[in-house]
C-alpha beads as a LAMMPS data file, in Angstrom:
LAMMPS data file: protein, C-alpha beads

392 atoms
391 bonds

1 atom types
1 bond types

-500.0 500.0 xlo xhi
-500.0 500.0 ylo yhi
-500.0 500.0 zlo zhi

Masses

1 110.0

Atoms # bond

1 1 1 -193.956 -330.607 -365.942
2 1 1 -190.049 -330.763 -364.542
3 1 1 -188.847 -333.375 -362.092
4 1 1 -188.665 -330.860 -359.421
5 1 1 -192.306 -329.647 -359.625
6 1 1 -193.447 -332.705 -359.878
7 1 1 -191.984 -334.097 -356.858
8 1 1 -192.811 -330.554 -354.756
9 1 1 -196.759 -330.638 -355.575
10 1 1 -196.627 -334.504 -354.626
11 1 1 -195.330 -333.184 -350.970
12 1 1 -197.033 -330.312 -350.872
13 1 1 -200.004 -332.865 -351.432
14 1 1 -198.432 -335.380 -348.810
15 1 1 -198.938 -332.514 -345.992
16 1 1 -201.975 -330.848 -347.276
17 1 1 -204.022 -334.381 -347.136
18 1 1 -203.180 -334.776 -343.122
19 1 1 -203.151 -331.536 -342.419
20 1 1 -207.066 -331.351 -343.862
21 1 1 -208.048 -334.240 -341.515
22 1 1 -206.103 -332.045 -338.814
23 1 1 -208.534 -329.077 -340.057
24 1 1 -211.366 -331.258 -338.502
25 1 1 -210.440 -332.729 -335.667
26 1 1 -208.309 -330.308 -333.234
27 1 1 -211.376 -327.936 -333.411
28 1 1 -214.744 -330.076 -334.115
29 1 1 -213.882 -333.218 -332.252
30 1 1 -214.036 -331.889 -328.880
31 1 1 -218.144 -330.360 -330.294
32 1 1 -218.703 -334.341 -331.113
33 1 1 -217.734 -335.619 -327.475
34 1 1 -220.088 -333.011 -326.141
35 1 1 -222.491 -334.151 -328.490
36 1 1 -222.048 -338.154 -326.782
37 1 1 -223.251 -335.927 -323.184
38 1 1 -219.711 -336.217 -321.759
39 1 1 -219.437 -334.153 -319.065
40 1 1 -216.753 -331.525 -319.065
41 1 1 -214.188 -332.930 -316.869
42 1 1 -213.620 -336.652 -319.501
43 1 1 -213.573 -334.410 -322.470
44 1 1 -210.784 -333.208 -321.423
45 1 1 -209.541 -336.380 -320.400
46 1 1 -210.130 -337.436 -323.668
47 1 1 -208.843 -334.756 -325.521
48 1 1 -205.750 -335.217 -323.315
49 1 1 -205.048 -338.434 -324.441
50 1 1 -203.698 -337.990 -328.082
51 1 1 -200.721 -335.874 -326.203
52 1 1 -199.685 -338.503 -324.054
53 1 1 -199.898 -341.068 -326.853
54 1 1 -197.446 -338.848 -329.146
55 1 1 -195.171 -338.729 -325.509
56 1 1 -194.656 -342.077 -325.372
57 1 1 -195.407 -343.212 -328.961
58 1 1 -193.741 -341.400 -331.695
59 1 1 -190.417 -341.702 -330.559
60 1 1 -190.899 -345.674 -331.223
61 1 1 -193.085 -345.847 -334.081
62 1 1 -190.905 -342.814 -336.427
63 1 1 -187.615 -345.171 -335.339
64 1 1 -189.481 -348.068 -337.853
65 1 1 -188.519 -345.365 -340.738
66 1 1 -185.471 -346.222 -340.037
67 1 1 -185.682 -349.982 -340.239
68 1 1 -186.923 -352.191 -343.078
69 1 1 -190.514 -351.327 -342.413
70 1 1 -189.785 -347.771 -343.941
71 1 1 -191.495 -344.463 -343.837
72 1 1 -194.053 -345.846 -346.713
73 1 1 -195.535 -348.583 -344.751
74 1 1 -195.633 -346.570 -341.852
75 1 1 -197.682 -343.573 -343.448
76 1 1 -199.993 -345.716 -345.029
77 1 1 -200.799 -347.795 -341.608
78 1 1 -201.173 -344.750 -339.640
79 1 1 -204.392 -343.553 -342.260
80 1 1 -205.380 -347.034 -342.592
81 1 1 -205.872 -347.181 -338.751
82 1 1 -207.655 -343.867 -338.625
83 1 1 -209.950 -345.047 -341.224
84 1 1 -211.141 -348.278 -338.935
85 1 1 -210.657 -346.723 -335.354
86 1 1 -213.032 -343.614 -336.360
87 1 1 -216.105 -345.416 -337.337
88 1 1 -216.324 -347.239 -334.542
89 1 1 -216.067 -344.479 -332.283
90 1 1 -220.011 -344.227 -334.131
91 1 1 -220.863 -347.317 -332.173
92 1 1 -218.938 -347.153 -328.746
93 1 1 -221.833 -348.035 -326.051
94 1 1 -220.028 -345.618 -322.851
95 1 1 -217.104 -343.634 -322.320
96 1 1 -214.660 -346.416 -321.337
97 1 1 -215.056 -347.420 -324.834
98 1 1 -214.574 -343.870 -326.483
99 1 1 -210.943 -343.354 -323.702
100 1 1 -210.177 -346.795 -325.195
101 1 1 -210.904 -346.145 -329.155
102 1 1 -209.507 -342.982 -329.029
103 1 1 -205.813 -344.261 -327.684
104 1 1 -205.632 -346.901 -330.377
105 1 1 -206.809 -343.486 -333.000
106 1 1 -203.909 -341.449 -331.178
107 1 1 -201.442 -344.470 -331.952
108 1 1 -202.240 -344.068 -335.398
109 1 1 -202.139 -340.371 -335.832
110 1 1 -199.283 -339.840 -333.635
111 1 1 -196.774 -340.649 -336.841
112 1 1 -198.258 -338.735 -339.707
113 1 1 -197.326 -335.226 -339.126
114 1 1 -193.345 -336.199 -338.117
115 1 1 -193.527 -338.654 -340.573
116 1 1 -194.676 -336.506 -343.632
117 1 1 -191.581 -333.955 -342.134
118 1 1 -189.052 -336.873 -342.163
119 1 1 -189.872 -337.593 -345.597
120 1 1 -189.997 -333.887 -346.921
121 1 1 -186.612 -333.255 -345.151
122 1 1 -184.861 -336.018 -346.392
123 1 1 -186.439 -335.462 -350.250
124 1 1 -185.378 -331.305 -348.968
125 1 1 -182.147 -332.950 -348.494
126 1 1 -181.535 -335.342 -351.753
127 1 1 -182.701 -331.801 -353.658
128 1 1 -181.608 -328.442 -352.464
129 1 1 -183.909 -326.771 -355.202
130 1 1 -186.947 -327.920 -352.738
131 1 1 -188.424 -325.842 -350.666
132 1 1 -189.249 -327.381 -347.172
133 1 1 -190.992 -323.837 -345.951
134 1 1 -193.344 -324.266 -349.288
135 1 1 -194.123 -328.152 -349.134
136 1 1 -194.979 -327.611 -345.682
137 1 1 -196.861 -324.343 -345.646
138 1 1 -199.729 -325.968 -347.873
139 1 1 -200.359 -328.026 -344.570
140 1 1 -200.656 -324.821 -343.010
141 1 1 -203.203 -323.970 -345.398
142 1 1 -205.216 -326.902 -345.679
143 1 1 -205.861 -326.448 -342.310
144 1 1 -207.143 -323.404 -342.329
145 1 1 -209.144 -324.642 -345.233
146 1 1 -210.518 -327.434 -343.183
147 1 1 -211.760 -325.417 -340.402
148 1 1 -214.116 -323.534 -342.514
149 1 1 -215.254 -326.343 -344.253
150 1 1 -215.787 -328.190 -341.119
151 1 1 -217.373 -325.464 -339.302
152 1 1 -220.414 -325.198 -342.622
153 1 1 -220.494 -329.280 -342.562
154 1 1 -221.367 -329.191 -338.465
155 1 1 -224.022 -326.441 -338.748
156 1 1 -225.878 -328.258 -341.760
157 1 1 -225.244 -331.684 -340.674
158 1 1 -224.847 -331.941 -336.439
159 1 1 -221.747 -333.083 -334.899
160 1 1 -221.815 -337.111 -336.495
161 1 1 -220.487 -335.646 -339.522
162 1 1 -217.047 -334.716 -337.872
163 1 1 -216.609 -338.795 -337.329
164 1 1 -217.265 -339.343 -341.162
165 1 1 -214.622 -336.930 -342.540
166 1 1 -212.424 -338.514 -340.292
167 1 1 -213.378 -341.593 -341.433
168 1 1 -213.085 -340.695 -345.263
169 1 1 -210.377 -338.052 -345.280
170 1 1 -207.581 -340.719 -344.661
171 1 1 -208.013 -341.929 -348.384
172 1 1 -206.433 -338.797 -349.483
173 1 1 -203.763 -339.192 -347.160
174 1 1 -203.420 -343.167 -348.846
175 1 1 -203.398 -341.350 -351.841
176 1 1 -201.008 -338.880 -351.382
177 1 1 -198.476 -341.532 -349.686
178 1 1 -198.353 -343.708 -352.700
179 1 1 -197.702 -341.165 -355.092
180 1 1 -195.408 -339.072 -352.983
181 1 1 -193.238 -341.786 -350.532
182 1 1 -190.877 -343.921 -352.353
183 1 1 -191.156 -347.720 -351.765
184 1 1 -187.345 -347.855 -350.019
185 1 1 -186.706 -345.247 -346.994
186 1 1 -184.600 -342.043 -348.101
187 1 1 -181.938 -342.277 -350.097
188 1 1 -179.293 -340.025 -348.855
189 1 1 -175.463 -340.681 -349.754
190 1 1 -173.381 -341.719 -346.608
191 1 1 -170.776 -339.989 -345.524
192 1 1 -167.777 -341.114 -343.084
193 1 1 -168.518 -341.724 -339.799
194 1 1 -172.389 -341.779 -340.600
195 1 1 -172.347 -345.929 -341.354
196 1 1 -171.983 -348.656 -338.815
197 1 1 -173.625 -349.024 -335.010
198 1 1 -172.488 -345.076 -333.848
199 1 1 -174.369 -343.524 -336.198
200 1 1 -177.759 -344.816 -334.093
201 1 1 -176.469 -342.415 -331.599
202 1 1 -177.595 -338.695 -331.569
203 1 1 -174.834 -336.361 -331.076
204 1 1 -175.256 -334.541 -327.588
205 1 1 -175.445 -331.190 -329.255
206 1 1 -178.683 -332.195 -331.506
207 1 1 -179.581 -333.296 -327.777
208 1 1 -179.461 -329.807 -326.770
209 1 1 -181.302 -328.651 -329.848
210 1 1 -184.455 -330.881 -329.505
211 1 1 -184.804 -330.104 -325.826
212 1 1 -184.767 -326.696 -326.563
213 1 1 -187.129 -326.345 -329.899
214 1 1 -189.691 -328.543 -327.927
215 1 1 -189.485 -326.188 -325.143
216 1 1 -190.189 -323.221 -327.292
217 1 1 -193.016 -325.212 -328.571
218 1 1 -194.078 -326.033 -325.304
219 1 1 -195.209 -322.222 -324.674
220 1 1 -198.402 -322.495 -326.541
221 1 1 -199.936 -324.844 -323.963
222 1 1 -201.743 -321.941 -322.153
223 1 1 -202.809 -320.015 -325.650
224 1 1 -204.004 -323.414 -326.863
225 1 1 -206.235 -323.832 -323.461
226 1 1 -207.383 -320.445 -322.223
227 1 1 -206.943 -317.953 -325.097
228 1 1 -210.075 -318.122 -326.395
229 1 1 -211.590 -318.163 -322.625
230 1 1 -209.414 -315.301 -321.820
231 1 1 -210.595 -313.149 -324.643
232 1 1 -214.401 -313.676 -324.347
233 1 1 -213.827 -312.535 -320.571
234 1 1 -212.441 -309.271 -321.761
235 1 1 -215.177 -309.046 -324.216
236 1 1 -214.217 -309.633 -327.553
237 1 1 -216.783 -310.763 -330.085
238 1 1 -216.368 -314.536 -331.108
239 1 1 -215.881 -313.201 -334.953
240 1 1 -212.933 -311.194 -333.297
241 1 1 -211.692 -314.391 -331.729
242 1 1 -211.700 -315.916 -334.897
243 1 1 -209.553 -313.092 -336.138
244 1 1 -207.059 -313.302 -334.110
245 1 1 -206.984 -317.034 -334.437
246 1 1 -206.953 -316.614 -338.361
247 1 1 -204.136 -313.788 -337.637
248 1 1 -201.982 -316.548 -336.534
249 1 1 -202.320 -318.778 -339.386
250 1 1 -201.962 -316.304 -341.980
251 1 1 -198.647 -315.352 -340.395
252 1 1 -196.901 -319.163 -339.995
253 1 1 -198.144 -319.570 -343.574
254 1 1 -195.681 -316.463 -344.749
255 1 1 -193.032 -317.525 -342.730
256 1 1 -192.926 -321.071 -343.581
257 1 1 -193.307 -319.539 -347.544
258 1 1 -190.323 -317.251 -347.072
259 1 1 -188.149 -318.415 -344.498
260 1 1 -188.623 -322.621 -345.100
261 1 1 -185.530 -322.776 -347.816
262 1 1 -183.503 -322.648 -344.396
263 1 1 -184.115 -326.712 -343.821
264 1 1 -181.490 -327.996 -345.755
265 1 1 -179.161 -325.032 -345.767
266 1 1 -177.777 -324.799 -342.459
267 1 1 -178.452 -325.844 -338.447
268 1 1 -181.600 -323.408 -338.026
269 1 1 -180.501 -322.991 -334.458
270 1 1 -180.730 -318.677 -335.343
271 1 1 -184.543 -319.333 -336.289
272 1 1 -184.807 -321.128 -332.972
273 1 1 -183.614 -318.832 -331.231
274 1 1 -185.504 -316.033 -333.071
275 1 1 -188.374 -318.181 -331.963
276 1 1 -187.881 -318.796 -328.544
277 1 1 -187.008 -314.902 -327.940
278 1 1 -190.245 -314.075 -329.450
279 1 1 -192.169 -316.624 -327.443
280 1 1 -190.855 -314.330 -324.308
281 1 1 -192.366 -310.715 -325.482
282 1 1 -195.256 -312.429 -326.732
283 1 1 -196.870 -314.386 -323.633
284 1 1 -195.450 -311.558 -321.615
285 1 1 -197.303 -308.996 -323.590
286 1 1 -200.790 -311.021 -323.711
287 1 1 -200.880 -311.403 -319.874
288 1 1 -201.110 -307.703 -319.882
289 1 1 -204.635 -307.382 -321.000
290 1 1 -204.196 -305.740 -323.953
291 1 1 -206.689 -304.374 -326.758
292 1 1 -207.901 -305.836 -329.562
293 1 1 -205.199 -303.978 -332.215
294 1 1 -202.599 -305.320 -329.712
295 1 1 -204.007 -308.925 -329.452
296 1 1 -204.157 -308.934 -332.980
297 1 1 -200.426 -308.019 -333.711
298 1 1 -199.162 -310.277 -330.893
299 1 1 -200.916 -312.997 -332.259
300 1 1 -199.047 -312.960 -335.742
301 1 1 -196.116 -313.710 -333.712
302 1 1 -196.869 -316.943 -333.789
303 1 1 -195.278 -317.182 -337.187
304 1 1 -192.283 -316.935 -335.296
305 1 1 -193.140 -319.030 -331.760
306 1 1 -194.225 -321.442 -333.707
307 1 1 -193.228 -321.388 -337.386
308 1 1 -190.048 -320.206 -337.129
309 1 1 -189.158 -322.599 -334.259
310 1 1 -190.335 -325.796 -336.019
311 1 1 -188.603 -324.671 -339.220
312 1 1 -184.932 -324.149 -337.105
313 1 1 -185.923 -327.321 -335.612
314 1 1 -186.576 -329.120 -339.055
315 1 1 -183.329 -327.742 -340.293
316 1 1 -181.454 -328.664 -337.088
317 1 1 -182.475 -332.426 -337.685
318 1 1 -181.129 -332.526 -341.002
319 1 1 -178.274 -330.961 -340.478
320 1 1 -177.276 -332.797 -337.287
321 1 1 -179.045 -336.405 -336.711
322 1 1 -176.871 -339.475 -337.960
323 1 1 -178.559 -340.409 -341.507
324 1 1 -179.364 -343.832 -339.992
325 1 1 -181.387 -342.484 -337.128
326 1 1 -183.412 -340.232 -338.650
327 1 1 -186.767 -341.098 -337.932
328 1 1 -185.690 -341.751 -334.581
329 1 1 -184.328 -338.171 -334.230
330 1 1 -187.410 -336.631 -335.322
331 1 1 -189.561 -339.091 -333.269
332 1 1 -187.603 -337.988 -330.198
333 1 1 -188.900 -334.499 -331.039
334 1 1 -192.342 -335.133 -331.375
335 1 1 -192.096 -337.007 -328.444
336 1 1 -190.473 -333.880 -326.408
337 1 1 -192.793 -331.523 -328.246
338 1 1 -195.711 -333.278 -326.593
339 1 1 -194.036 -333.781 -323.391
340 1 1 -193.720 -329.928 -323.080
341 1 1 -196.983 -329.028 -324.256
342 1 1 -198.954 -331.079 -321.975
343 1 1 -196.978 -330.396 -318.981
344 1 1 -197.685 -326.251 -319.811
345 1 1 -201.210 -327.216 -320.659
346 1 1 -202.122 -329.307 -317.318
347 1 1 -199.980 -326.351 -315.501
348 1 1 -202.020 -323.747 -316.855
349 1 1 -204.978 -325.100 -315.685
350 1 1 -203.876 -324.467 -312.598
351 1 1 -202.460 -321.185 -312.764
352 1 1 -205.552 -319.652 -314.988
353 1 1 -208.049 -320.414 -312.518
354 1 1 -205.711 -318.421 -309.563
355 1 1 -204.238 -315.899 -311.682
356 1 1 -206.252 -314.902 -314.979
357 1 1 -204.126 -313.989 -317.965
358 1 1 -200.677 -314.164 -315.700
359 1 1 -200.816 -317.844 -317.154
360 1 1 -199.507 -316.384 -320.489
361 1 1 -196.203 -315.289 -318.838
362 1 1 -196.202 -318.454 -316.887
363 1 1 -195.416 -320.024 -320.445
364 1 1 -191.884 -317.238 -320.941
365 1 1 -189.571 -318.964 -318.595
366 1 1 -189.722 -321.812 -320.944
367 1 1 -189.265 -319.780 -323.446
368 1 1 -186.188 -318.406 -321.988
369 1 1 -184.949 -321.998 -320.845
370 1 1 -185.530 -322.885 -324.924
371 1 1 -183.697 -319.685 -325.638
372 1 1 -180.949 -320.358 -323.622
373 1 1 -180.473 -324.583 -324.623
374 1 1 -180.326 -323.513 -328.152
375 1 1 -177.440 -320.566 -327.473
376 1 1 -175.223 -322.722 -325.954
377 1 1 -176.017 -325.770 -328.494
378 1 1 -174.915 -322.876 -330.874
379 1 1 -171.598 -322.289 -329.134
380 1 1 -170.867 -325.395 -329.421
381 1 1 -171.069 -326.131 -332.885
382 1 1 -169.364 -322.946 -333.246
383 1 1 -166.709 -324.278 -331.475
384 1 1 -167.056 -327.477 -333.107
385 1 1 -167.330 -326.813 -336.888
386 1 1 -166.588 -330.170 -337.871
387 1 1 -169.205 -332.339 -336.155
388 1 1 -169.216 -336.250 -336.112
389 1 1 -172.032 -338.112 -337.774
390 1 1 -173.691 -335.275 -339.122
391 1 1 -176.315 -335.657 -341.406
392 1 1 -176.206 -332.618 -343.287

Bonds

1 1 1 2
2 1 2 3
3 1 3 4
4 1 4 5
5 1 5 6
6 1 6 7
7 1 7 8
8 1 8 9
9 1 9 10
10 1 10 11
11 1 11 12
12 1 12 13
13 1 13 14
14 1 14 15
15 1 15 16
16 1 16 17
17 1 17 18
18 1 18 19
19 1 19 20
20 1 20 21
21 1 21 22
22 1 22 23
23 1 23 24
24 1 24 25
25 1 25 26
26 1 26 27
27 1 27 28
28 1 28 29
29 1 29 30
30 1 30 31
31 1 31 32
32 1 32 33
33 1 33 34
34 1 34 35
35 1 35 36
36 1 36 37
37 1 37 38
38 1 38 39
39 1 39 40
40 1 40 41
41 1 41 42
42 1 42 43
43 1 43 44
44 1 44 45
45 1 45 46
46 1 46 47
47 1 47 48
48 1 48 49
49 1 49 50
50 1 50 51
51 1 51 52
52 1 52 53
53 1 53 54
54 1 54 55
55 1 55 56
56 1 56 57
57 1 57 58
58 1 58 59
59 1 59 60
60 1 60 61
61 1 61 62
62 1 62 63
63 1 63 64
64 1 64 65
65 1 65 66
66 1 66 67
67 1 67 68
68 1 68 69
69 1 69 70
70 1 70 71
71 1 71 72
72 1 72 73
73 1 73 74
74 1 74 75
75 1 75 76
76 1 76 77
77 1 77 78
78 1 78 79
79 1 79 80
80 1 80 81
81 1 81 82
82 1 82 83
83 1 83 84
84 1 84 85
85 1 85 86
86 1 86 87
87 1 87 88
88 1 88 89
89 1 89 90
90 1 90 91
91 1 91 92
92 1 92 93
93 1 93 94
94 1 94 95
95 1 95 96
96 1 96 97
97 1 97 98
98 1 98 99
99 1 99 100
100 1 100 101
101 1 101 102
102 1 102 103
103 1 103 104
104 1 104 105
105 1 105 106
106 1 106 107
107 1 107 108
108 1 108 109
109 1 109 110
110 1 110 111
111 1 111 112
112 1 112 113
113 1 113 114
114 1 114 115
115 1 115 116
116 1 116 117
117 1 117 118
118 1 118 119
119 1 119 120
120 1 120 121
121 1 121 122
122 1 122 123
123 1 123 124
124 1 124 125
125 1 125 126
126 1 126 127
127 1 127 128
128 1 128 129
129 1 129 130
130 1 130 131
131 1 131 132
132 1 132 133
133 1 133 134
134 1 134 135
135 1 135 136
136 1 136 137
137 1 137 138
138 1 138 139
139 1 139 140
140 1 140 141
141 1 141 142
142 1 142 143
143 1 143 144
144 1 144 145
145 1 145 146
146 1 146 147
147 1 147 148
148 1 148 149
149 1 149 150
150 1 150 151
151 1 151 152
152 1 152 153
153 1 153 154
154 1 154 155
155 1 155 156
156 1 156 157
157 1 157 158
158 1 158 159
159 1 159 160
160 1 160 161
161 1 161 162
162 1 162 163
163 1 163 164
164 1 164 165
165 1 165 166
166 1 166 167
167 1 167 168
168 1 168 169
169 1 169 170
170 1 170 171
171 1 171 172
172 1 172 173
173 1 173 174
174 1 174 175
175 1 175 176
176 1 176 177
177 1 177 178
178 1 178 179
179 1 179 180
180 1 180 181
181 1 181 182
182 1 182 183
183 1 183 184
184 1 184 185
185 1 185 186
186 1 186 187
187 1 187 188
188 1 188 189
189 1 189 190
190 1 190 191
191 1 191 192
192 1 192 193
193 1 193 194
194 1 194 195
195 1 195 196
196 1 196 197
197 1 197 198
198 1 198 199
199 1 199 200
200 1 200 201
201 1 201 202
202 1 202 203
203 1 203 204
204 1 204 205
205 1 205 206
206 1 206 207
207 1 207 208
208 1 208 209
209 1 209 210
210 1 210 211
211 1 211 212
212 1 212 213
213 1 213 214
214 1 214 215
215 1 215 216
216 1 216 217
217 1 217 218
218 1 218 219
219 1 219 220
220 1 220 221
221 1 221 222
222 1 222 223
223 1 223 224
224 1 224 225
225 1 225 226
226 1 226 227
227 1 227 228
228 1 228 229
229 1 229 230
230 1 230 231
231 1 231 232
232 1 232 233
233 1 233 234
234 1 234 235
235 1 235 236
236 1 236 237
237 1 237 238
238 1 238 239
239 1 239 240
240 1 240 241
241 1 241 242
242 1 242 243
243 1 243 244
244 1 244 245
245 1 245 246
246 1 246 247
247 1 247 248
248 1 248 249
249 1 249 250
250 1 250 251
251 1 251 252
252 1 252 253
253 1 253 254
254 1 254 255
255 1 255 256
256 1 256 257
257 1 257 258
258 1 258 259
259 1 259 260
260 1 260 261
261 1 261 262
262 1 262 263
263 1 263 264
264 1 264 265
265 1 265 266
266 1 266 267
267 1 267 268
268 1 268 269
269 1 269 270
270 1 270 271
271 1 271 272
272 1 272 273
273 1 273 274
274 1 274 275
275 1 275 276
276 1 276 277
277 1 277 278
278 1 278 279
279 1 279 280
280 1 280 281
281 1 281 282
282 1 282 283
283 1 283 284
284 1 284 285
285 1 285 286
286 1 286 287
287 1 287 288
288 1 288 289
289 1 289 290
290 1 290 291
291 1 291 292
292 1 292 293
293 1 293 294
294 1 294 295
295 1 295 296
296 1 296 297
297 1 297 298
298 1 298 299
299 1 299 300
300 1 300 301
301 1 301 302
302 1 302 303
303 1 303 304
304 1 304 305
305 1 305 306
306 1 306 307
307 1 307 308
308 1 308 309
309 1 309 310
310 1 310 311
311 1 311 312
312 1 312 313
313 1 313 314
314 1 314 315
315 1 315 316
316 1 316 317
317 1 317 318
318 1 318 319
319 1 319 320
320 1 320 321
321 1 321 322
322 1 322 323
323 1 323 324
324 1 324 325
325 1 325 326
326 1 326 327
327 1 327 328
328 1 328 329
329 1 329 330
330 1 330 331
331 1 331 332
332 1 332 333
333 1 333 334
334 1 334 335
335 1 335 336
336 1 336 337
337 1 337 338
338 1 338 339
339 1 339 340
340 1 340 341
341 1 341 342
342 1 342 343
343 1 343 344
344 1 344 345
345 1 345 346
346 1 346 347
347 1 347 348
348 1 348 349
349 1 349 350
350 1 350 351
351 1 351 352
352 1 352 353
353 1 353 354
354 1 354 355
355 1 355 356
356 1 356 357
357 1 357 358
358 1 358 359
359 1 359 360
360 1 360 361
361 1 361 362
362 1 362 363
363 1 363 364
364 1 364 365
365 1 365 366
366 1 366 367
367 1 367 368
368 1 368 369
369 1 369 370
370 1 370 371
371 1 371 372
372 1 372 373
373 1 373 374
374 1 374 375
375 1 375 376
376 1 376 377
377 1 377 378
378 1 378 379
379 1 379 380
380 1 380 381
381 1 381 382
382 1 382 383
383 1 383 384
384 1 384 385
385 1 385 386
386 1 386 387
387 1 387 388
388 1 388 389
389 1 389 390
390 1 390 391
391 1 391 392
């Protein structure tokens, strides 16, 4: 086996363990808080609470990759922490306890997924020949995995068993952190300009860039909340549901396959802006009640809304954040990402229940205002060829 495959199935393998434990939680954890007799209105306190952890959490905890403590340690603390703070969600006595257990579990989940992409892009980085679109897209896929599996485990086993993956999936994400993280943090040649105390500052342009990616991510807060409400008031089957959920994945997974070599290779800002412009026409288009053939179509978009965006903004942080601020850079964009999407989630809540499906082209002005960020932050380099403190 070469070097270079070597090293690309130990990444793929570093997002495809946390993306499995992903597979089980985003969809099944929300089934084992019902399951405690929570009443509606703190599960979705709850469920809240892992977004406003990342807000205020990742931003501080990815800047330790930068330090001595290193991407490695970090990693491995963030699993270890899932694998104690799950269990004893088994024994919390009320729902105080649950809030409380499952902050400290957001604290430790909050660095995974930016971590596993700060290490990919700076191993993307160190090695051209890697593939950032493939590494990641097996994330995508485990995912989608994990959802089936979960959904067979829940209906033979009840709801508990959704607390003991969680508890045991972590090891493979141990695993695949020892084998795939190196002990030291990345080790990327410095250029001039990128050593000393200025190169902890982010460039205003990569500014502009983050602020807008985030905002483009941002515009799934109402498809994450109400879709699936929406479409079983218009009458489609849940198997049809599923399809167009399924449509979705299937989609980023081709995209991040065939457009992912662009981390690496350039800014990204075009595949933001490809992303943002299709975040428009598609919330537009789904607030028009359209049929099934329709839904289904608009809902492969989200290979661009989504995977297309995070790739551009994957590249853009490579290209453009100060080698020694790297894992503050991307924690600054998970931080955003999460700021965005729970301000368009809370918002929709509001806006569903007084306007139906308008809430989906509630979510295209931020599209737009993404759109627009990430056009002028590409004037600017354009104007600017020769930026400062670049990392890429």
């Amino acid at each position: 086996m070469s070097p270079l495959s070597a090293s690309a199935i130990r990444l793929s393998a570093l997002h495809a363990a946390s993306f499995f434990s992903h597979g089980f939680y985003l969809p099944f954890f929300p089934i084992w808080l019902q399951s405690k007799a929570l009443s509606p209105a703190v599960i979705g306190i709850v469920v809240a609470i892992p977004i406003i952890v990342r807000i205020v959490a990742t931003a501080p905890l990815l800047s330790l990759a930068d330090r001595s403590f290193g991407p490695r340690r970090l990693l491995l603390a963030s699993h270890v922490g899932q694998m104690v703070g799950f269990p004893l969600l088994m024994f919390a006595p009320n729902e105080i306890a649950i809030v409380a257990l499952v902050g400290l579990v957001a604290v430790a989940q909050a660095a995974v997924i930016p971590g596993n992409d700060l290490v990919t892009t700076a191993a993307v980085q160190r090695d051209p020949r890697l593939h950032y679109g493939r590494l990641r897209g097996w994330g995508s896929i485990s995912f989608f995995i994990a959802n089936i599996v979960a959904g067979y485990l829940v209906g033979a086993f009840g709801a508990n068993i959704v607390l003991v993956a969680l508890t045991l999936i972590p090891v493979l994400g141990i695993s695949a952190t020892l084998i795939a993280v190196p002990r030291q943090g990345p080790d990327l040649p410095l250029k001039a300009g990128d050593a000393g105390p200025q190169s902890k500052k982010l460039p205003p342009v990569l500014w502009i860039v983050l602020i807008g990616a985030a905002m483009t991510q941002g515009t799934h807060g109402a498809l994450n909340a109400f879709a699936s409400i929406y479409w079983q008031s218009q009458g489609f089957a849940d198997s049809v549901i599923g399809y167009f959920w399924a449509a979705g994945v299937i989609a980023e997974i081709v995209v991040f396959m065939v457009l992912g070599n662009a981390v690496g290779r350039g800014s990204g800002l075009g595949l933001i802006l490809l992303g943002s412009s299709a975040a428009v026409f598609r919330f537009t288009m789904l607030s028009l009640h359209p049929n099934a053939a329709v839904t289904l179509g608009l809902q492969t978009l989200h290979s661009l809304t989504f995977g297309a965006s995070h790739i551009g903004a994957m590249a853009a942080l490579t290209a453009l954040a100060p080698l020694n601020a790297r894992g503050r850079a991307q924690g600054i964009y998970g931080s955003l990402a999460a700021l965005f999407t729970a301000a368009s989630t809370i918002a929709s809540g509001v806006i569903y229940k007084e306007a139906g499906a308008a809430v989906f082209a509630a979510m295209a002005p931020l599209g737009a205002a993404g759109f627009i960020l990430t056009f002028i932050a590409w004037r600017m380099l354009k104007s600017q060829p020769q930026r400062a403190g670049s990392g890429g």
